[in-house]
C-alpha positions in Angstrom: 95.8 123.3 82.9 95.5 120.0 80.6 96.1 117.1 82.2 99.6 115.5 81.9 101.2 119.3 81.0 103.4 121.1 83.8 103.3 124.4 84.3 106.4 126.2 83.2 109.2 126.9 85.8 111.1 130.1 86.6 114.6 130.4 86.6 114.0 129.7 90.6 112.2 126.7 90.3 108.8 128.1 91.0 106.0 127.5 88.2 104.9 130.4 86.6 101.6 131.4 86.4 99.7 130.9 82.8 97.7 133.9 81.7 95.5 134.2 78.3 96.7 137.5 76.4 94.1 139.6 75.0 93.0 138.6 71.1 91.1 141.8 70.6 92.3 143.3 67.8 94.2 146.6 67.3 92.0 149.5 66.1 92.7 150.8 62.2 93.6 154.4 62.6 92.3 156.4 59.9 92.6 160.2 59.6 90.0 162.8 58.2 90.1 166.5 57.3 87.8 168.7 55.8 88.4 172.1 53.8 86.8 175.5 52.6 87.9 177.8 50.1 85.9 180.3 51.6 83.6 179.4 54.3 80.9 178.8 53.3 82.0 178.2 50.1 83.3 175.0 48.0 84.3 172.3 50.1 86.1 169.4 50.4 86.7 166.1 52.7 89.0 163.4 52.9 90.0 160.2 55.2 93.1 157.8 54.6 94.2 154.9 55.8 97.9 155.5 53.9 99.3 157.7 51.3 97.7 154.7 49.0 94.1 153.9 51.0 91.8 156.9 50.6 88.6 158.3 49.6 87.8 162.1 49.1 84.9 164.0 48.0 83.1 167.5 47.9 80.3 170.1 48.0 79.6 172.9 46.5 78.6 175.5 48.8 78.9 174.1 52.6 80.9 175.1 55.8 85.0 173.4 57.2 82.7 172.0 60.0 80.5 170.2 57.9 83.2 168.9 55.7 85.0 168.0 59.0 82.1 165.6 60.3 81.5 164.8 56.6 85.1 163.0 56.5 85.0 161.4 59.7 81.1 159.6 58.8 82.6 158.8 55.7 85.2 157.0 57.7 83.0 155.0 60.2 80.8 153.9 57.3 83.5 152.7 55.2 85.5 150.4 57.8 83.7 147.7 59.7 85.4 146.7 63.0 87.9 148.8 66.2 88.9 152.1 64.6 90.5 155.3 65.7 89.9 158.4 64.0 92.7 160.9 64.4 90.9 164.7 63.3 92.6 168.1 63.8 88.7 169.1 64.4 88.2 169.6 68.6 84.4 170.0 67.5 84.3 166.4 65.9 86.8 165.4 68.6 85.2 167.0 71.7 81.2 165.3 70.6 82.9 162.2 71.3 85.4 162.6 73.8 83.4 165.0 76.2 80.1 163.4 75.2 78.5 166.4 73.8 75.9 163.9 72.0 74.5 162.7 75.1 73.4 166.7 75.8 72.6 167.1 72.3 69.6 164.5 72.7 69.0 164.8 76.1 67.7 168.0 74.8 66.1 167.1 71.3 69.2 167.9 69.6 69.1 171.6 71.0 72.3 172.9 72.7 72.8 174.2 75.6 71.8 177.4 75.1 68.5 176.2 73.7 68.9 176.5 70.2 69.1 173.8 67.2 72.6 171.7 67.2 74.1 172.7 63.7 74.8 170.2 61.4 72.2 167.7 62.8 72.0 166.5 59.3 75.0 164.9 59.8 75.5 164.9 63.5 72.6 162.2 64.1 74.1 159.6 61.6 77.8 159.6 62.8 76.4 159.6 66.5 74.3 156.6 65.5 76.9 154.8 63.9 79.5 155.3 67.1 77.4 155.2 69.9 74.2 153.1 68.8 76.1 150.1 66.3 79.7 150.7 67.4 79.7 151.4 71.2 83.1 150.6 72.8 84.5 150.2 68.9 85.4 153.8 67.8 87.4 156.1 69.0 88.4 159.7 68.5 91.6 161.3 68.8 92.4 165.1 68.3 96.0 166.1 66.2 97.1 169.7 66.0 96.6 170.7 62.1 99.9 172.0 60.3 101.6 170.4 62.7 104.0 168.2 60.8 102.0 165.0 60.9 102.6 163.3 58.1 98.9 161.7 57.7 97.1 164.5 59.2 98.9 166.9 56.1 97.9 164.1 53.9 94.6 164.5 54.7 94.5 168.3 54.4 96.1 168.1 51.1 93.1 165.8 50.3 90.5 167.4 51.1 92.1 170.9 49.8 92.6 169.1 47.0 88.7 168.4 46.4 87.4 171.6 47.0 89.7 173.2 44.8 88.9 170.6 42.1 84.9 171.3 41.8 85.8 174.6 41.6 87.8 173.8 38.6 85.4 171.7 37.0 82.1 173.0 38.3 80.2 169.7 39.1 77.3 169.9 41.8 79.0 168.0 44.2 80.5 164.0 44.3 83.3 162.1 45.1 86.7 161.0 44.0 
């Protein structure tokens, strides 16, 4: 304590204790979804912030898996800083929360049963970003799709939205 400052009392005349509170800042919670029409077929991805902060995009012939991980590296490489991402995807969700990565390249990127991880196209950047720059600064949290949660049907719409749109217009693939 500074010299010359007291240390504030209790209602009992004891002095209370000073402690520092914590200045780490709250995460930004961002949801993600991805979408087939058929599977594969055209597909779309989405993450959002709010009904007014989001970015969506597509591909033309792909899997919901790989649009679900597609949303979610889209996320972590478009916010710096503490986030939470909030998926209705258990196979994005469980990588992170159950540490399926760390198997992944224990193993060369072969699962359990020996064979290739899927996806490791985009599995080895999003595991880079969270776990080799952003250790201890994202997290991921699962939501039950068509639940009623307002951002997690936001996000659906999204990326439902995208798929449905390159269908409509034919482009190879981009984003909105």
């Amino acid at each position: 304590m500074a010299p010359g400052r007291r240390a504030p009392s209790r209602a009992d005349g004891r002095a209370a204790r000073l402690s520092a509170v914590p200045t780490t800042p709250s995460p930004l919670v961002l949801y993600t979804d991805g979408a087939c029409i058929r599977n594969p077929g055209p597909g779309g991805w989405a993450w959002a912030r709010d009904a007014g902060s989001f970015r969506s995009g597509f591909a033309p012939s792909t899997t919901n898996q790989r649009m679900e991980i597609t949303a979610a590296l889209e996320a972590v490489r478009t916010h710096e800083g503490p986030l939470e991402i909030v998926s209705d995807s258990t196979y994005v969700v469980n990588c992170f929360r159950d540490r399926w990565w760390a198997g992944w390249r224990s193993r060369g990127w072969r699962n359990a049963k020996g064979a290739e991880v899927a996806n490791q196209d985009l599995w080895l950047p999003l595991v880079g970003l969270v776990v080799d720059e952003r250790p201890e600064q994202v997290v991921f949290t699962w939501v039950k799709g068509h639940s009623g949660d307002p951002m997690n049907d936001l996000v659906d719409r999204l990326a439902n939205d995208a798929a449905r749109r390159q269908v409509a217009a034919g482009p190879p693939g981009g984003e909105t």
